[in-house]
C-alpha positions in Angstrom: 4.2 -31.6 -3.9 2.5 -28.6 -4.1 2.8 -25.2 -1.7 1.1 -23.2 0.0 2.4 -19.6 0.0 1.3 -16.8 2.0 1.3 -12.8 1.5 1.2 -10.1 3.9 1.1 -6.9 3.5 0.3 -3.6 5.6 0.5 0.1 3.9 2.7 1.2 6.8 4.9 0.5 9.4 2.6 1.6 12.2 -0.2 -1.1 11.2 1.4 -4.1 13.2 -1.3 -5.7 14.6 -3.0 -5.6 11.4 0.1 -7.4 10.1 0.6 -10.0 12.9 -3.2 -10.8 12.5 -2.2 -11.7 8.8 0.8 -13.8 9.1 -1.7 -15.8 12.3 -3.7 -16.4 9.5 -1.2 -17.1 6.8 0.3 -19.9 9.6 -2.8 -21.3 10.4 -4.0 -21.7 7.0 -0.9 -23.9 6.2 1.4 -21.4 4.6 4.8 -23.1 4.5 6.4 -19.9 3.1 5.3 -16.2 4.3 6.4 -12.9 2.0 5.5 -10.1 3.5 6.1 -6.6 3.1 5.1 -3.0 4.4 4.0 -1.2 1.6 1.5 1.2 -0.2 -0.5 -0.9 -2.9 0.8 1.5 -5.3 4.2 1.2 -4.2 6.5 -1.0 -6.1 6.4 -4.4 -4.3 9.2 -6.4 -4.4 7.8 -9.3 -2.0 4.8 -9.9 -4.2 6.8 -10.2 -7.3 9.0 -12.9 -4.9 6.3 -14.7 -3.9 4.8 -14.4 -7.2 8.2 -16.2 -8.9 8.3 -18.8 -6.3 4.8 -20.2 -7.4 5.0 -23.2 -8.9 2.5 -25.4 -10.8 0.0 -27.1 -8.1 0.7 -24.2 -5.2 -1.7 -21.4 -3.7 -1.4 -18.2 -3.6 -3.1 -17.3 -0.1 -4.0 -13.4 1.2 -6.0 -13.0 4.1 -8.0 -10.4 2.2 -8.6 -9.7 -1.7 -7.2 -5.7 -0.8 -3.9 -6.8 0.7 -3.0 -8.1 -2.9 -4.3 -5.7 -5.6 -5.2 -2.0 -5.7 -8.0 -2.3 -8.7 -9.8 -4.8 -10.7 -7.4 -4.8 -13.2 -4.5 -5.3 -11.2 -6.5 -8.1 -9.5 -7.4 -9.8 -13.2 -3.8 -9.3 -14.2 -2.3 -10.8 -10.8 -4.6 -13.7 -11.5 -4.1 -14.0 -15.0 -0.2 -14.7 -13.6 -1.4 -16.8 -11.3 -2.9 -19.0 -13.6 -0.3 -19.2 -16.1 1.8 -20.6 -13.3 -0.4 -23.1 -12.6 -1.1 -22.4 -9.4 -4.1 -20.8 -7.5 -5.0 -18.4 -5.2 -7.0 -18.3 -2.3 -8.5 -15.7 -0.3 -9.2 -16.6 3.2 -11.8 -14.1 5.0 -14.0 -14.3 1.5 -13.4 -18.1 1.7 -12.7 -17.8 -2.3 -10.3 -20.2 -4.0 -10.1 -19.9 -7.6 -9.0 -23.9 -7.9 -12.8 -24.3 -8.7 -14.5 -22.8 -11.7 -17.0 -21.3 -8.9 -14.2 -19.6 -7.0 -13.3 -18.0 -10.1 -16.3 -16.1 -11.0 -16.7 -14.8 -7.6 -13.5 -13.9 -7.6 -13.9 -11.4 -11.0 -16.6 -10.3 -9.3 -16.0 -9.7 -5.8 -12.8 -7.8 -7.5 -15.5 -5.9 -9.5 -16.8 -4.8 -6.3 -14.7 -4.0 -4.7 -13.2 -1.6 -7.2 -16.4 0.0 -7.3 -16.5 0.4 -3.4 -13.1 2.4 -3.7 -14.3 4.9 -6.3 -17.4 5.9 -4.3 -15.2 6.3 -1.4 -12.9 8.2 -3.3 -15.9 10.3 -4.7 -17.9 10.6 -1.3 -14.0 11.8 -0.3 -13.4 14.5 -2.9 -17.3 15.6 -2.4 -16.7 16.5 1.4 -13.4 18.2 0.7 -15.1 20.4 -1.8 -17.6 21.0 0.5 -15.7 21.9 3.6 -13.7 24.3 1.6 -16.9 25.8 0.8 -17.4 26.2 4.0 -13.9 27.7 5.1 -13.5 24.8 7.5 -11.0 22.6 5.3 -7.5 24.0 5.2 -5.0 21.1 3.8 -2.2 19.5 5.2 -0.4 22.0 7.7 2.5 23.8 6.1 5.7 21.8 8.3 8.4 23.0 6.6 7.4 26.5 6.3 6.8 26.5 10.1 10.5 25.6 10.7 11.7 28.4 8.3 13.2 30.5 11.0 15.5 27.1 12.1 16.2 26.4 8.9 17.9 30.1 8.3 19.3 30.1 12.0 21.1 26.7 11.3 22.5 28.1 7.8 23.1 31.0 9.6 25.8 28.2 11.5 27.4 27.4 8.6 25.4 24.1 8.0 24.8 23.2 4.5 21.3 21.9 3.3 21.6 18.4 3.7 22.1 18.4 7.3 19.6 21.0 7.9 16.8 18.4 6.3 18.1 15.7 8.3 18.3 17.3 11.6 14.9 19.2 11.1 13.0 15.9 9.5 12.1 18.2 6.4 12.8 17.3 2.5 15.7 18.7 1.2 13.9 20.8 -2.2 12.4 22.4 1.6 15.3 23.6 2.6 16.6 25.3 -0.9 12.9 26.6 -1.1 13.1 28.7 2.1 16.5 30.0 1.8 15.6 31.3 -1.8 12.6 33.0 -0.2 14.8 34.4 2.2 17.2 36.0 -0.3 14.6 37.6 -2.3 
């Protein structure tokens, strides 16, 4: 008897509805097993390898949509490429692509095609207005944290704390910590 098994997956933690939209879907489509995680694309994923394993020859893969499961053509070809050797299929719900038919496989290479096209011009346009707002004097990067929590940092040592507790009562990284109390001994 074959399965249908679904994947969810959300970059972060804060993305719930996002997520609770998927696994709707995932239900509704028929999934009788879910693996989901809560993870950056380019984050090891341990649920996708799961679910990936628990294929077996006959069942669906099924994403709610083709960027939920693969963070570049390749990864996508490779992914499928697994997929197939399995057996099994996949199927992408708000594309309405399901690679069980020789159809759904070519728009499948292609609409992964596209869409890692789409991501390099976004990435580009991205890069391009960065550049250009520096230009301007009007981009400044990501806002110094730890260095604005130097003068804790050295009070708390000051205490007798040692640097581990420091980065976990302030919320900084560690390598922080040691960085601004070697500035403050040179």
């Amino acid at each position: 008897m074959s399965l249908r098994i679904g994947y969810a997956r959300t970059s972060t933690l804060d993305q719930k509805a996002g997520f609770e939209a998927q696994l709707k879907s995932l239900e509704a489509a028929g999934c009788s097993k879910i693996f989901r995680e809560q993870v950056s694309s380019v984050q090891k994923r341990p649920e996708l390898e799961r679910a990936l394993d628990y294929l077996r020859d006959g069942d669906t893969l099924v994403v709610t949509k083709l960027d939920r499961l693969a963070r570049s053509t390749a990864h996508l070809l490779a992914l499928s490429e697994t997929i197939q050797e399995k057996g099994a299929n996949l199927q992408v719900l708000d594309l309405n692509l399901d690679t069980s038919t020789p159809t759904g496989k070519l728009l499948f290479t292609m609409i992964g095609a596209i869409g890692q096209f789409e991501r390099e011009m976004m990435l580009e346009r991205q890069r391009e207005g960065i550049a250009k707002a520096k230009e301007e004097g009007k981009y400044k990067g990501r806002k110094p944290v730890a260095k604005a929590k130097a003068d804790e940092v050295l009070s708390l040592k000051a205490e007798g704390m040692g640097p581990m507790e420091i980065s976990r009562r302030l919320g900084i990284g560690r390598s922080s910590v040691y960085r601004i109390l070697e500035d403050a001994t040179q």
